[in-house]
C-alpha positions in Angstrom: 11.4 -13.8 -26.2 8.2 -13.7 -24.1 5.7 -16.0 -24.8 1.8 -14.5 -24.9 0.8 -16.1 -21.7 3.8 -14.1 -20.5 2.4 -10.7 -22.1 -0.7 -11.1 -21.4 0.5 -11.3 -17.5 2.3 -8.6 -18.0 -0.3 -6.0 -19.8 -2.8 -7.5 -17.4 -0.8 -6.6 -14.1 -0.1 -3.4 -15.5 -4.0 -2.3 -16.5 -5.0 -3.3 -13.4 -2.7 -1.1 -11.6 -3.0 2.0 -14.2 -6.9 1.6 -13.4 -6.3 1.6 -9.2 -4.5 4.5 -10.1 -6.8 6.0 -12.0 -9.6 5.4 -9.7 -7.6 7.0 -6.6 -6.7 10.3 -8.2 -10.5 10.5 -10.2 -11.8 10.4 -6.5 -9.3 12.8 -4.9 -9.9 15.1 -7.5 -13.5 14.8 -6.8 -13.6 14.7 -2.6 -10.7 17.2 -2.1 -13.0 20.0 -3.4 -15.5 18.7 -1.0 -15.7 20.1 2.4 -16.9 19.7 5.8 -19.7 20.8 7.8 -17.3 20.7 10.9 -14.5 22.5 8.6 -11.4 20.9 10.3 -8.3 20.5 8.7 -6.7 16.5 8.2 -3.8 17.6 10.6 -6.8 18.5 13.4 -8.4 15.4 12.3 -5.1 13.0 13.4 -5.4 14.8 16.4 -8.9 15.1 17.8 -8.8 10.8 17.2 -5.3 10.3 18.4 -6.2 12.0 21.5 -9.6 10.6 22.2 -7.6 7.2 22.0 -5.0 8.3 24.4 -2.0 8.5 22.3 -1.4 11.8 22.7 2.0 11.3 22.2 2.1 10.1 18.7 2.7 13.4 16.7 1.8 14.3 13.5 4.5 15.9 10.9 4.2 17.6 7.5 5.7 15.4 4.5 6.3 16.7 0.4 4.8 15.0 -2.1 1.1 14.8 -2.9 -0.7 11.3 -1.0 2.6 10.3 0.6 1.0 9.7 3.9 1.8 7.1 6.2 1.8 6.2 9.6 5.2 5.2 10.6 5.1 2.5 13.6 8.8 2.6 14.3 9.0 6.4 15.4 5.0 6.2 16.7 4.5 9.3 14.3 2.0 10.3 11.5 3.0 11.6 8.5 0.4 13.8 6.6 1.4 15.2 3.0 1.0 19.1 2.4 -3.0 19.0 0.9 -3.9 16.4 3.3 -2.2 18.1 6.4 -3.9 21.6 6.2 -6.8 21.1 3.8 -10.2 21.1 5.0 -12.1 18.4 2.7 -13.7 15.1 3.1 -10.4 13.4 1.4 -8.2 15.2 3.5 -10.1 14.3 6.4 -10.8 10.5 5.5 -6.7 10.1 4.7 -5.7 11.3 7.6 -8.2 9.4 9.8 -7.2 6.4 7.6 -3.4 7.0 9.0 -4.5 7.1 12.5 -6.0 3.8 11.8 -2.7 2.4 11.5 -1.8 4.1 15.1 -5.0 2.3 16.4 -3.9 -1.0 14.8 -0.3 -0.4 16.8 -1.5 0.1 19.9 -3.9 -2.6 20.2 -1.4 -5.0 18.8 -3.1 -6.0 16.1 -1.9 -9.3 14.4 -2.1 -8.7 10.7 0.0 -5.2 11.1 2.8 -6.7 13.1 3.5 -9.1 10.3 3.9 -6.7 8.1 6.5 -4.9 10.3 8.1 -8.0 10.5 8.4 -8.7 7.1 9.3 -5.2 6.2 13.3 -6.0 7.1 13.1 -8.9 4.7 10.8 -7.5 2.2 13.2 -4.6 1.9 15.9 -7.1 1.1 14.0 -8.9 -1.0 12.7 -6.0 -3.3 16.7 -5.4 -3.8 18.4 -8.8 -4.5 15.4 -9.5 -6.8 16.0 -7.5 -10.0 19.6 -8.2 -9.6 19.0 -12.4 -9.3 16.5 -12.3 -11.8 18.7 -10.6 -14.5 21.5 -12.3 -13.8 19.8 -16.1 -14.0 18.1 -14.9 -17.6 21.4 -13.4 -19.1 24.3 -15.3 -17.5 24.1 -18.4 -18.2 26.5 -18.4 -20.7 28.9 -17.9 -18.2 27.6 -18.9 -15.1 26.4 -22.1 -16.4 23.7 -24.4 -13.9 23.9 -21.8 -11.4 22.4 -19.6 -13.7 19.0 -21.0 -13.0 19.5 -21.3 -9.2 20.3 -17.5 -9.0 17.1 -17.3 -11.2 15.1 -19.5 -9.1 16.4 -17.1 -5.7 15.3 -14.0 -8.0 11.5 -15.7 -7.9 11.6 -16.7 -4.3 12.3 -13.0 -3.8 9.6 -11.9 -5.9 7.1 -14.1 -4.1 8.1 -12.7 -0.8 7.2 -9.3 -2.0 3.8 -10.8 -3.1 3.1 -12.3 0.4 3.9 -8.8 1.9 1.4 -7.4 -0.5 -0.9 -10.3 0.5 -0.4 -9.0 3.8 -1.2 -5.8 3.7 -4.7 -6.0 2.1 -6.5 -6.7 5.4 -4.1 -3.7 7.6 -5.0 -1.3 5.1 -8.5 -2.2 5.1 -8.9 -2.7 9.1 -7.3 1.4 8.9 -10.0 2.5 6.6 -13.0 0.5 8.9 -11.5 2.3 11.9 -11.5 5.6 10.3 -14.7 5.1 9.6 -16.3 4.0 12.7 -13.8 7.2 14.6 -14.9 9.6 12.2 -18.8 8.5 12.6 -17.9 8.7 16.8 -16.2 11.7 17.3 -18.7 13.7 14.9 -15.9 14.8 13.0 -17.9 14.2 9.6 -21.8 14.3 9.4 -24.2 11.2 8.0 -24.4 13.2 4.9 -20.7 13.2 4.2 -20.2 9.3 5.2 -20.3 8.0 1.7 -17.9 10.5 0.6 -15.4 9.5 3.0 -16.4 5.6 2.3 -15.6 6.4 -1.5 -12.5 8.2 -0.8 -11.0 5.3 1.2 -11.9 2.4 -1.2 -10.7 4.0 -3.9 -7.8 4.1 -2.2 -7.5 0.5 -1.0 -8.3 -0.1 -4.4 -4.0 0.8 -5.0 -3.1 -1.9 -2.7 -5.4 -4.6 -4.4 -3.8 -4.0 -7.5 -0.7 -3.8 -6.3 -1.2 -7.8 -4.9 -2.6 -8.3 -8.3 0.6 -7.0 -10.1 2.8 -8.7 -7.6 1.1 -12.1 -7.7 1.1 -11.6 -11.8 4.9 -11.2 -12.2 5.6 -14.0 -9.9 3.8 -16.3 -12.0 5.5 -14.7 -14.9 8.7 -15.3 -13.6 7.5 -18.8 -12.6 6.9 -19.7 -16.1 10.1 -17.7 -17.3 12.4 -19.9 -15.0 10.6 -23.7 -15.7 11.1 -22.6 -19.6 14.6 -22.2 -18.5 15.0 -25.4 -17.2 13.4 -27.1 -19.4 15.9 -25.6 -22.4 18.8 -27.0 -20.7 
């Protein structure tokens, strides 16, 4: 039985993420019907930057799924989802330059980034023993006995890692929208006019990852209080 502090961690964790949400797709919805004076596509986008940065060897793939892009650092390749690869608006434009942020970041070694690469071994781990520790410490001890609450107290260890990596990726996700910004403005690629559009697009979007801390850094404590209650029972 959860106890309100517990629910209200819960509900609040949740809102906060259904809002991000919310908030991301209200302004896609909004800027992908928007376009360009320069009428590029997002795939042409990632390209004119990558190039004018000399990485004319990352390449730039079509993925399914609808905001599914991502810039992978371990094949050096930029993955654009259908809408964002060939459409023509300021959000297909600002996600993609957003993606090529994350290229930037790579290949000027930036600090913050190749933490999260780091951590993304041990994060992936993490994100699978959790459930399985946490479960287990709540509804074994009958059988398991003491090591009931270790296995429970491992679960939350887990769960913080996968807050710190969230913690973590606040400031690369917000570094890739700056660049974005600053190539965008450079290149010419959007006009002065169409600036706050892509500036609305991308913090929206970062909005996602804040909440996402948020949620994780809410369940830990959660969990926190579910595993002292624990110990104090026995």
């Amino acid at each position: 039985m959860m106890s309100p502090v517990e629910w209200i961690l819960l509900g609040f964790g949740m809102a906060v993420a259904l809002w991000a949400q919310f908030r991301l797709r209200g302004a896609y919805a909004r800027y992908s019907q928007v376009g360009t004076r320069m009428n590029i596509s997002g795939a042409q986008t990632a390209r004119e930057i990558l190039d004018r940065n000399g990485l004319q060897q990352i390449e730039i793939y079509e993925v399914p799924g609808e905001l599914s892009d991502h810039y992978d650092p371990t094949r050096r390749a930029v993955f654009l989802s259908h809408d964002i690869f060939h459409g023509t608006s300021i959000a297909s434009v600002a996600v993609a330059a957003h993606e090529v942020g994350h290229a930037l970041q790579h290949q000027q070694a930036y600090g913050p980034l190749g933490l999260r690469m780091a951590l993304v071994p041990i994060t992936g781990f993490a994100s699978r023993a959790a459930m399985f520790l946490v479960l287990g410490g709540l509804f074994l001890g009958n059988i398991l006995g003491p090591i009931s609450s270790t296995l429970l107290w491992i679960g939350v260890g887990c769960y913080a890692v996968l807050a710190f990596f969230q913690l973590v990726t606040l400031p690369v996700e917000y570094d890739a929208s700056a660049r974005a910004k600053v190539q965008l403005a450079q290149i010419g690629l959007v006009s002065r006019e169409e600036l706050p559009g892509v500036d609305r697009m991308l913090g929206a979007a970062a909005l996602t990852y804040v909440a996402a801390m948020i949620s994780a850094l809410t369940e830990l404590l959660r969990l926190i209080l579910i595993a002292r209650s624990r110990d104090n029972d026995h």
